[in-house]
Every structure is written in structure tokens, then in C-alpha cells.
N, C-alpha and C positions, 0 to 999 in steps of 0.2 A: 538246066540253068539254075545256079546257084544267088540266090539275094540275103544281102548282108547289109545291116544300117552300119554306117562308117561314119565317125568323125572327118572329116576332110579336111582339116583345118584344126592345128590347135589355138584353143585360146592366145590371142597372140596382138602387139600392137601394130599399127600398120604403119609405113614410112613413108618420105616424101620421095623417093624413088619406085618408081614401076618396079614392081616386085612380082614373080608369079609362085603364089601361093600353094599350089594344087597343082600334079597333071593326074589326069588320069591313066591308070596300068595299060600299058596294050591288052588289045582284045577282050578289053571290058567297057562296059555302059556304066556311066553313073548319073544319077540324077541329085539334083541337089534340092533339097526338103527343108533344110532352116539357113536362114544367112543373117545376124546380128550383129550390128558395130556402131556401141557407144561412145562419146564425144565424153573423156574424160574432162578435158576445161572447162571449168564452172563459168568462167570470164569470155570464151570466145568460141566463135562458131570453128569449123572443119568442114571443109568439102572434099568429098572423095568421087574416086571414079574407081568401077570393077568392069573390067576385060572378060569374056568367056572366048576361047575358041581355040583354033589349033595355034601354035607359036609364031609371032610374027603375022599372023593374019585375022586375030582375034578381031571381034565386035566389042565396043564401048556400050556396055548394057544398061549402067547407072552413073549417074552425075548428081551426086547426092550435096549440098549443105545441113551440116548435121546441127543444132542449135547446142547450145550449152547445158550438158548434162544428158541430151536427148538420148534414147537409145533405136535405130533405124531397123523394121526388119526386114528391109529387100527385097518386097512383093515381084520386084520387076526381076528377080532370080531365082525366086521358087519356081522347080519344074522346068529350069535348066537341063538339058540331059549332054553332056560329054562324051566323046569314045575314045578310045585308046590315043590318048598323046595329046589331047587337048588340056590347055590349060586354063587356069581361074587367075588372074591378076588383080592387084589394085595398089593403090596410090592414095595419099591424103596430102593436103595442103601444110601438116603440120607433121612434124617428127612426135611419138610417143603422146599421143593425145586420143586418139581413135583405136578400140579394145575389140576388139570380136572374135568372131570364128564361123564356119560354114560346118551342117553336117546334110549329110544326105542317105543315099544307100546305093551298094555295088552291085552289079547283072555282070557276072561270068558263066 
């Protein structure tokens, strides 16, 4: 079994549409180790929500409001583990306002 730390996620903004950001390869495990997403509006908060699971039947994991400026680091997703075809979603209350990215590591 091969382990690899992977970016999962690039630096990216997130949108007011349900978006899935991430699936993972078939017939691999991934775990996810960092998840970070700043609240660029110095002026107003952002609430976001991330999904984990397979498509269409995923779990609402976090329901975050993010404060102004705050940067969140998604303890309630660390140590996530994914298998093949699962994916990572999310959503913010605002377009281009919320900055982050996921990294974790791959088991093939």
C-alpha cells in the first residue's frame, strides 16, 4: 500500500451553489488532514456548510459562520477518511468571499 500527502483541493473560492470539490479515485482511501476557509469580507460574516460522502447521499459535516476576516480550521473534518467515489462538497452564503483548500494524504 502506497501513501501519498495530496493537496485535495486547490486554493480556491467557494460559491453559493453546492459545489463538490473533491471525489476521491476509485479504490483508494483518502484521509483528510488540513481543511482551511477564510472569510475574505472585512464587513460581513459567511456561513458555510461541507458535505462528505458518496454523491447524493453525503452527510452535512459543518455549518460554520465565519466572522470577518476569521480564518476556520475544520476540526469537525480532520480525520475524515473517503473511499473511492466519495465526495467533499460545500457551499457559502456568499459568492467569492470564502478562500480555502483541503489537503490530506492518499492509501492506494
Amino acid at each position: 500500500m502506497a501513501v501519498q500527502p495530496i493537496q485535495l483541493t486547490p486554493s480556491s473560492l467557494a460559491t453559493t451553489i453546492k459545489t463538490s470539490i473533491y471525489t476521491a479515485p476509485a479504490g483508494s482511501r483518502v484521509r483528510i488532514d488540513y481543511c482551511a476557509w477564510c472569510n475574505l469580507d472585512l464587513t460581513n460574516t459567511v456561513q458555510f456548510s461541507i458535505w462528505i460522502g458518496p454523491p447524493g447521499a453525503s452527510q452535512r459535516i459543518l455549518n460554520k459562520t465565519v466572522l470577518q476576516g476569521e480564518t476556520y480550521l475544520c476540526p469537525e473534518v480532520i480525520g475524515a477518511l473517503l473511499v473511492g467515489g466519495d465526495e467533499v462538497s460545500i457551499i457559502a452564503s456568499s459568492a467569492n468571499d470564502l478562500y480555502g483548500q483541503i489537503n490530506g494524504v492518499i492509501f492506494t
